[in-house]
C-alpha positions as CSV (number, residue, x, y, z in Angstrom):
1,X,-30.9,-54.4,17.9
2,X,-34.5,-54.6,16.0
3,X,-34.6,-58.6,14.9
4,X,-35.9,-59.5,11.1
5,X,-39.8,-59.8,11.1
6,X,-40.9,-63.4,11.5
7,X,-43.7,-64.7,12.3
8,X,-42.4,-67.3,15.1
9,X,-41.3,-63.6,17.2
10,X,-45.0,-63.0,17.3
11,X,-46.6,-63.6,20.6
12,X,-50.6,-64.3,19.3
13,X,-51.8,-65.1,23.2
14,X,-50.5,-61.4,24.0
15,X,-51.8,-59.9,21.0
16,X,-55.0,-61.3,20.9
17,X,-55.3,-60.4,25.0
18,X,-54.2,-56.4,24.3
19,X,-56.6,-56.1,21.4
20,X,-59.5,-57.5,23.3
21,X,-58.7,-55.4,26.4
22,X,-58.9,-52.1,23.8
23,X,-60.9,-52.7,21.3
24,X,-63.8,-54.3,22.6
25,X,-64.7,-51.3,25.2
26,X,-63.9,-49.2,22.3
27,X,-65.9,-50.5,20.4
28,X,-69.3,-50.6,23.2
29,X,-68.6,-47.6,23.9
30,X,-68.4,-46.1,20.3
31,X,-70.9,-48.4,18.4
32,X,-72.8,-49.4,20.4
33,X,-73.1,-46.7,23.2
34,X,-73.3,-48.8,25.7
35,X,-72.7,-46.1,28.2
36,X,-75.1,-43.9,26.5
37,X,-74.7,-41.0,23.3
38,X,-70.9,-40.2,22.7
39,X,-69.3,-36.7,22.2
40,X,-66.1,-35.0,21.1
41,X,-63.9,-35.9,23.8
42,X,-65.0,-39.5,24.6
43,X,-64.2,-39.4,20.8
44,X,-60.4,-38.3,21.5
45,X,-60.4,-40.8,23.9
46,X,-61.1,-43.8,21.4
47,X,-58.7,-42.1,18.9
48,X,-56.0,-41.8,21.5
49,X,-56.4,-45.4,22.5
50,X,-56.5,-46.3,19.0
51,X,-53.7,-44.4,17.5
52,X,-51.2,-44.3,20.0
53,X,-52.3,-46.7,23.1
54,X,-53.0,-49.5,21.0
55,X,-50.0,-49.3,18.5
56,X,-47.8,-49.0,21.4
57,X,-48.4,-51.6,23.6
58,X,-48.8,-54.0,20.8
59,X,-44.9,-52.7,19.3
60,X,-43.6,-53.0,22.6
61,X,-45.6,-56.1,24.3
62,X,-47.0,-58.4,21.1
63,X,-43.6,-59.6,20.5
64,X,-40.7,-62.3,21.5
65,X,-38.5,-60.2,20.4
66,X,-38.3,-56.0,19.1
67,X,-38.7,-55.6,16.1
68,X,-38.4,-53.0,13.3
69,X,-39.8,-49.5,13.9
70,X,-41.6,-49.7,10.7
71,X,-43.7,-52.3,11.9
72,X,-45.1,-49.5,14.4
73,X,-45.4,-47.4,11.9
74,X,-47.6,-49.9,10.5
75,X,-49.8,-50.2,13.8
76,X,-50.6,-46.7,13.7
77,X,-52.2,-46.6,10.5
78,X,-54.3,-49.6,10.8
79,X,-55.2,-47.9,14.3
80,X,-55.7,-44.9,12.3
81,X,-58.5,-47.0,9.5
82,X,-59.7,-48.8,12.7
83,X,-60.7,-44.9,14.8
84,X,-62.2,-43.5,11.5
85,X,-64.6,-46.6,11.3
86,X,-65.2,-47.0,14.8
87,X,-65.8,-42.7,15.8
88,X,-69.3,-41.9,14.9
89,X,-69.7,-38.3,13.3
90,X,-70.9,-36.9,16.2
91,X,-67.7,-37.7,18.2
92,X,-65.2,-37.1,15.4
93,X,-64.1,-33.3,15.8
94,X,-60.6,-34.0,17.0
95,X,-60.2,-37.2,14.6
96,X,-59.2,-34.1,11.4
97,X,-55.7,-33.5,13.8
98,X,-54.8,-37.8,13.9
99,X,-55.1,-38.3,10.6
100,X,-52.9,-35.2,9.3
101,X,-50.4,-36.4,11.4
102,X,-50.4,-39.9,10.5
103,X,-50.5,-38.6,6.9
104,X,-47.3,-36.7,7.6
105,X,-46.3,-39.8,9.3
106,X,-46.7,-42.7,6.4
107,X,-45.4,-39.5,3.8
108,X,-42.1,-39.4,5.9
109,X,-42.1,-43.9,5.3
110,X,-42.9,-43.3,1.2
111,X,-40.1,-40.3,0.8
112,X,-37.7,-42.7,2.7
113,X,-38.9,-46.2,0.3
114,X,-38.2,-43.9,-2.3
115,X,-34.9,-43.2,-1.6
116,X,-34.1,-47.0,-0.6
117,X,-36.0,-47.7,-3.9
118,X,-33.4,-45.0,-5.7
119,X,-30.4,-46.8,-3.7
120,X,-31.7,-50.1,-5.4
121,X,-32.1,-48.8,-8.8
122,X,-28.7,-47.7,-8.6
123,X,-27.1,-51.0,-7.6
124,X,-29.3,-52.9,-9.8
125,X,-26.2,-53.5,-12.5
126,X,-24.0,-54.9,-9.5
127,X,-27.1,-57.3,-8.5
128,X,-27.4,-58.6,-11.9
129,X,-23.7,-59.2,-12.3
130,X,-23.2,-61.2,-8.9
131,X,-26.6,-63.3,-10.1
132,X,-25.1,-64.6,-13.2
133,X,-22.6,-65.6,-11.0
134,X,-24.7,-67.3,-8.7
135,X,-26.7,-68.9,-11.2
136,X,-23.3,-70.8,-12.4
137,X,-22.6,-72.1,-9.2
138,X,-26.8,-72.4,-6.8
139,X,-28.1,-73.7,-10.6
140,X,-31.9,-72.5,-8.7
141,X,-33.8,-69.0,-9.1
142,X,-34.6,-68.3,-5.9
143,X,-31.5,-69.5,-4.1
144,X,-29.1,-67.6,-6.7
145,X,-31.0,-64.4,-6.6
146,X,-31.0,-64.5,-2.4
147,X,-27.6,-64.8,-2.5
148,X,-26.7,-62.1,-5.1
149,X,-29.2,-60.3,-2.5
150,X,-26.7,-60.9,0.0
151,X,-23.9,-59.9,-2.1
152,X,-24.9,-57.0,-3.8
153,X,-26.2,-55.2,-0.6
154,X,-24.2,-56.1,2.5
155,X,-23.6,-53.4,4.3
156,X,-20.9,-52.7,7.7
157,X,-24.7,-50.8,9.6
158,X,-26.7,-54.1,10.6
159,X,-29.7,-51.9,10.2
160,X,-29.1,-51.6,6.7
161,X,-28.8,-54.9,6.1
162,X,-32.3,-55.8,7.1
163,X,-33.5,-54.3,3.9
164,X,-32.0,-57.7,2.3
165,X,-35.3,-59.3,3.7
166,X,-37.9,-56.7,2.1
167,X,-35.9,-57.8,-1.3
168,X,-35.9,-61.5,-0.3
169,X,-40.0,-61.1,-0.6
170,X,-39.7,-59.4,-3.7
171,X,-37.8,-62.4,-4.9
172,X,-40.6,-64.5,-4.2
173,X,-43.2,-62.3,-6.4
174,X,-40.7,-62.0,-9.1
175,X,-40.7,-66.2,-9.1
176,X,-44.5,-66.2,-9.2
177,X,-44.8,-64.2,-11.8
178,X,-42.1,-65.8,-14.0
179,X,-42.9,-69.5,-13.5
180,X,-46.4,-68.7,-13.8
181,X,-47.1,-66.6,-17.2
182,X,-43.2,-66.7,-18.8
183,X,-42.1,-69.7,-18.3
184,X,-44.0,-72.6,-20.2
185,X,-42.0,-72.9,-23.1
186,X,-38.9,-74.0,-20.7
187,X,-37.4,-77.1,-20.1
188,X,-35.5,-78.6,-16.8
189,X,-31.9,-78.0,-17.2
190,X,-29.6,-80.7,-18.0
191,X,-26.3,-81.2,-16.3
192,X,-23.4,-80.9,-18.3
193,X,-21.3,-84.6,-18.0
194,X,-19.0,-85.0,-15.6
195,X,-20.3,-81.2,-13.6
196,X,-23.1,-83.3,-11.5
197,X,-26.5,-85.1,-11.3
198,X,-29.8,-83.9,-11.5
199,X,-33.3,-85.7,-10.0
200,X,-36.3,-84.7,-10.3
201,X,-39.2,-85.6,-8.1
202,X,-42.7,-84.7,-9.2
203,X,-43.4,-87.5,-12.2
204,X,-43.7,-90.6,-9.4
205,X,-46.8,-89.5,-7.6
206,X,-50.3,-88.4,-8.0
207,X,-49.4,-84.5,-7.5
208,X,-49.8,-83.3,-10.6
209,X,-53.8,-84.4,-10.5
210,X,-53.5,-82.7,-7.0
211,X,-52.5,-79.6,-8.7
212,X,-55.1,-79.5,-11.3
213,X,-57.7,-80.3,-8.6
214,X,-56.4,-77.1,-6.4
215,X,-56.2,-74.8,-10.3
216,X,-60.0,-75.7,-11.2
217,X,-61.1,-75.2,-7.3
218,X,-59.7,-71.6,-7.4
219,X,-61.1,-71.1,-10.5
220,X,-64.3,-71.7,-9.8
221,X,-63.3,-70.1,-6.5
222,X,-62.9,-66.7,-8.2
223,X,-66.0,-66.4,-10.2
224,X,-68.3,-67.5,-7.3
225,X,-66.7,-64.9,-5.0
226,X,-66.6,-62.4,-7.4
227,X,-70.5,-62.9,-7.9
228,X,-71.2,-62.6,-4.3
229,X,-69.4,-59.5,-3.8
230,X,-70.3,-58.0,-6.6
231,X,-73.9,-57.4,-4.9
232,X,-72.5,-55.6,-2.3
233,X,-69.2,-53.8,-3.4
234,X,-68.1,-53.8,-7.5
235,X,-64.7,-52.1,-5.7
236,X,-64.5,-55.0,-2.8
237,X,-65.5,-57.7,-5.5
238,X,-62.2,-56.7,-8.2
239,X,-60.0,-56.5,-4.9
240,X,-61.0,-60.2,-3.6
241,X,-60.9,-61.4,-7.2
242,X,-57.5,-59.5,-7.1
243,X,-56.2,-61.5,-4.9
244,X,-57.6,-64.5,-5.0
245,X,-56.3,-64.2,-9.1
246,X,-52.5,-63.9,-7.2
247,X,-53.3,-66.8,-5.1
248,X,-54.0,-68.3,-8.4
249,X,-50.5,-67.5,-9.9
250,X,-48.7,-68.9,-6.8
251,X,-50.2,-72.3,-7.5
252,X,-49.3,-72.4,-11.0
253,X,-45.8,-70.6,-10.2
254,X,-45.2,-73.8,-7.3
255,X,-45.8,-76.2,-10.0
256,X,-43.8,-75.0,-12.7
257,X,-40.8,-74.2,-10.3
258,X,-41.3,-77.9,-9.0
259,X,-41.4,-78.7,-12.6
260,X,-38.2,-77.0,-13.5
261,X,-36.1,-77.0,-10.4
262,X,-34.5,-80.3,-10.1
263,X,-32.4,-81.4,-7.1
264,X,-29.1,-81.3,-8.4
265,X,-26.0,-82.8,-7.1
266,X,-22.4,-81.5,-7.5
267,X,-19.0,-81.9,-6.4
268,X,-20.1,-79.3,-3.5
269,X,-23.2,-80.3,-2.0
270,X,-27.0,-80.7,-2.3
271,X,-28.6,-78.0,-4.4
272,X,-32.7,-77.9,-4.1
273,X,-35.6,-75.6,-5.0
274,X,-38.8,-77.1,-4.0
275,X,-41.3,-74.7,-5.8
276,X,-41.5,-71.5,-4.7
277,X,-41.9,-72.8,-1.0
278,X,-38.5,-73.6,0.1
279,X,-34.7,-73.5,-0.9
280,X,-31.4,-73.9,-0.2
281,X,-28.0,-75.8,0.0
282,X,-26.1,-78.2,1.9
283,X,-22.5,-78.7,1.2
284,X,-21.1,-82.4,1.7
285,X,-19.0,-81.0,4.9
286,X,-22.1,-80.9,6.9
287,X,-23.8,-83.9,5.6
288,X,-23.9,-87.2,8.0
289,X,-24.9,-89.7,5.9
290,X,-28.1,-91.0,4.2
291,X,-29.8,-93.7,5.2
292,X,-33.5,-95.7,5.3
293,X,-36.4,-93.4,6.3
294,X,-37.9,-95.4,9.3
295,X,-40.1,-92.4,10.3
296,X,-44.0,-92.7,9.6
297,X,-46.1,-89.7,7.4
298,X,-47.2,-88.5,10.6
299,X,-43.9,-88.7,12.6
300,X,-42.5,-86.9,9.4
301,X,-44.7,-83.9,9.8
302,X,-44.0,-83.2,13.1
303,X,-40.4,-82.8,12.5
304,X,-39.9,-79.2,12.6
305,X,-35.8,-79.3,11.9
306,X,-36.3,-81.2,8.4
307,X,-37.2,-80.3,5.1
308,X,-38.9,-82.8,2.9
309,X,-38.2,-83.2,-1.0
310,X,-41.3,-85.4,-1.8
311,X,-44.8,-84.3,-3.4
312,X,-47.9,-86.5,-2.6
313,X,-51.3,-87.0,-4.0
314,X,-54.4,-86.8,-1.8
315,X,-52.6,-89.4,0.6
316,X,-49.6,-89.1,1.6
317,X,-46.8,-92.1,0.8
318,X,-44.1,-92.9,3.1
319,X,-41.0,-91.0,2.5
320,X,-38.2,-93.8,1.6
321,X,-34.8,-92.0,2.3
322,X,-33.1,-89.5,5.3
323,X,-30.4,-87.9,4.6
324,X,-28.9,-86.6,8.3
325,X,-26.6,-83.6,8.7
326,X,-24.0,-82.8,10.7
327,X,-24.9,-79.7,12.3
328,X,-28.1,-77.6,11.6
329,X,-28.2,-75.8,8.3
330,X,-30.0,-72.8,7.7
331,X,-32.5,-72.4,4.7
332,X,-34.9,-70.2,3.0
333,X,-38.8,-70.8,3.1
334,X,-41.6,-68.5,1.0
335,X,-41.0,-64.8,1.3
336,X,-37.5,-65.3,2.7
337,X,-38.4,-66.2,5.8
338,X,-35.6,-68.7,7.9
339,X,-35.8,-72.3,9.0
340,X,-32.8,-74.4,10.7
341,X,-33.0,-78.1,9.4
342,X,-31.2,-81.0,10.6
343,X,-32.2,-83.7,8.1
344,X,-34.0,-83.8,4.1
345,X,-36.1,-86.2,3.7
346,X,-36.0,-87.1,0.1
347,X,-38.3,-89.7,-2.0
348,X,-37.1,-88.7,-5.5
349,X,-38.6,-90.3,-8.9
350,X,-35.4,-92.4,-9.4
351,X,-35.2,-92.7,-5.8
352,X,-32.4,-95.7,-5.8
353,X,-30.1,-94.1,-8.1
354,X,-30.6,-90.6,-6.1
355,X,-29.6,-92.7,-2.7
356,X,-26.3,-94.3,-4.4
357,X,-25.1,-90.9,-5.7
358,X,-25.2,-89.5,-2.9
359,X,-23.5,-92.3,-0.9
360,X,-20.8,-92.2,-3.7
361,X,-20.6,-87.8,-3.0
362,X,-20.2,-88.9,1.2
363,X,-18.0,-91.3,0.6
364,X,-15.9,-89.1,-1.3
365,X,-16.0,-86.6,0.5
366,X,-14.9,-89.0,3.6
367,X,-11.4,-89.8,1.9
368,X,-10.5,-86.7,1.3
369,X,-10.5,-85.8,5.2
């Protein structure tokens, strides 16, 4: 069975090895002729190896594990761009037949995004209704809406279900956009006495000068690179500022969700949203206990089964508090994409008070069992 695209399943040594043993002949044989002038069917040979060969071996070899067929479908229209700018016109008589069929190809991928795209419109209602639901019990965006995700479009065919992940990415440009431009005149939520506790962690620290420091750089950023482009390409210079302007929006977004998202704490676990770059939840079950952070910065960094709930300036500040699990837990980065932690490490702004309730919620917890 296909796996869900990641970018840990990618094997870059392999890649990097098949795209230098076809491309670069390719390339001195087409460009720069090293072998001497090129005609028709050394053409068909490039286009071969670039439409078919090369999509191939990378679908079938460039990868840990397989993965959707789309993403071949994907290979053979960048092979596709990659013959039509690498064939000179004196070698391009067969190219006419490749790019029909890849145009039937790709038409065949739209007509069936349409009709996912028709299936989505038509549970949109049910997604709705199971978010409001969500929001009431994950308090966060991103976690509530992945969930409802889950919910709304969970099917018995495990193929279908890896659709949940395309939507999972749209979740994430749906939070950009909100935080970013609709969402200044909000405030953090406040939790209802006696329903749970809520800490936010972005007023102790230097970040938000860190912030305006990255917002003024992209400015800038944009207008230089717009300038330089511009004297080569007016179309090339509005796609960079394009997306460089989206980078833009993601910056702002991260901040504002930071800014909005508290950790909260309730009688069923650990609820966090840390911008737009990571979420989840840990119930109390799986929760160990929560202790003094003896780790260094660095040591910190290199633990690749944690998640950390602090924001630094320019340099970074020991981290005060761990809080261990259990077993691993499984949480959501940017785009949807997975991570398995096995500790938070948390340094919230009223980081004493934020270690004592949780003690209190494991200690509960505890006598109940």
């Amino acid at each position: 069975m296909p796996a869900p695209f990641s970018f840990e399943s990618i094997a870059w040594k392999r890649i990097m090895l098949l795209l230098s043993l076809i491309l670069l002949p390719n390339y001195l044989v087409m460009q720069v002729q090293l072998v001497g002038p090129v005609d028709d069917l050394i053409g068909l040979c490039t286009a071969l190896d670039l439409v078919i060969i090369l999509p191939l071996v990378l679908y079938f070899f460039g990868f840990k594990k397989r993965v959707s067929w789309l993403v071949l479908c994907a290979f053979i229209f960048w092979g596709l761009l990659l013959a039509n700018w690498m064939i000179p016109g004196e070698a391009d008589g067969y190219l006419s037949y490749f790019n029909q069929s890849v145009i039937v190809l790709e038409a065949g991928v739209i007509v069936l995004e349409l009709m996912l795209f028709a299936f989505i419109v038509k549970r949109l209602p049910l997604l709705f209704t199971n978010y409001s639901e969500e929001k009431q019990e994950h308090y966060h965006f991103l976690l509530s809406f992945s969930t409802a995700i889950q919910r709304t479009f969970s099917f018995k065919n495990e193929r279908l279900n890896k659709f949940q992940f395309t939507l999972r990415i749209l979740a994430t440009d749906i939070a950009a956009i909100y935080y970013s431009l609709f969402s200044w005149r909000k405030s953090p939520p406040v939790m209802e006495h006696g329903k749970g506790h809520s800490f936010t962690f972005h007023k102790d620290g230097s970040y938000l000068g860190v912030f305006m420091m990255l917002v003024h750089a992209m400015v800038l950023e944009i207008i230089a690179v717009h300038i330089m482009v511009a004297q080569y390409s007016h179309t090339a210079a509005w796609l960079v500022t394009g997306l460089d302007i989206y980078t833009l929006l993601f910056i702002i977004a991260d901040y504002q969700a930071i800014r909005l998202s508290p950790v909260v704490l309730d009688s069923t676990g650990i609820h966090f949203q840390k911008g737009i770059r990571q979420y989840g939840f840990v119930s109390w079950e799986r929760v160990s206990g929560i202790g003094k952070n003896e780790k260094s910065v660095k040591e910190v960094d290199q633990d690749r089964r944690s998640v950390s709930l602090a924001l630094h300036g320019l340099e970074k500040e020991q981290i005060p508090y761990v809080i261990q699990l259990k077993e691993p837990v499984e949480i959501r980065q940017i785009f949807g994409f997975k991570k398995t932690i096995k500790s938070l490490y948390v340094k919230m702004d009223e980081g004493h008070t934020f270690y004592e309730t949780v003690a209190a919620y494991i200690k509960k917890q505890k006598s109940i069992y």
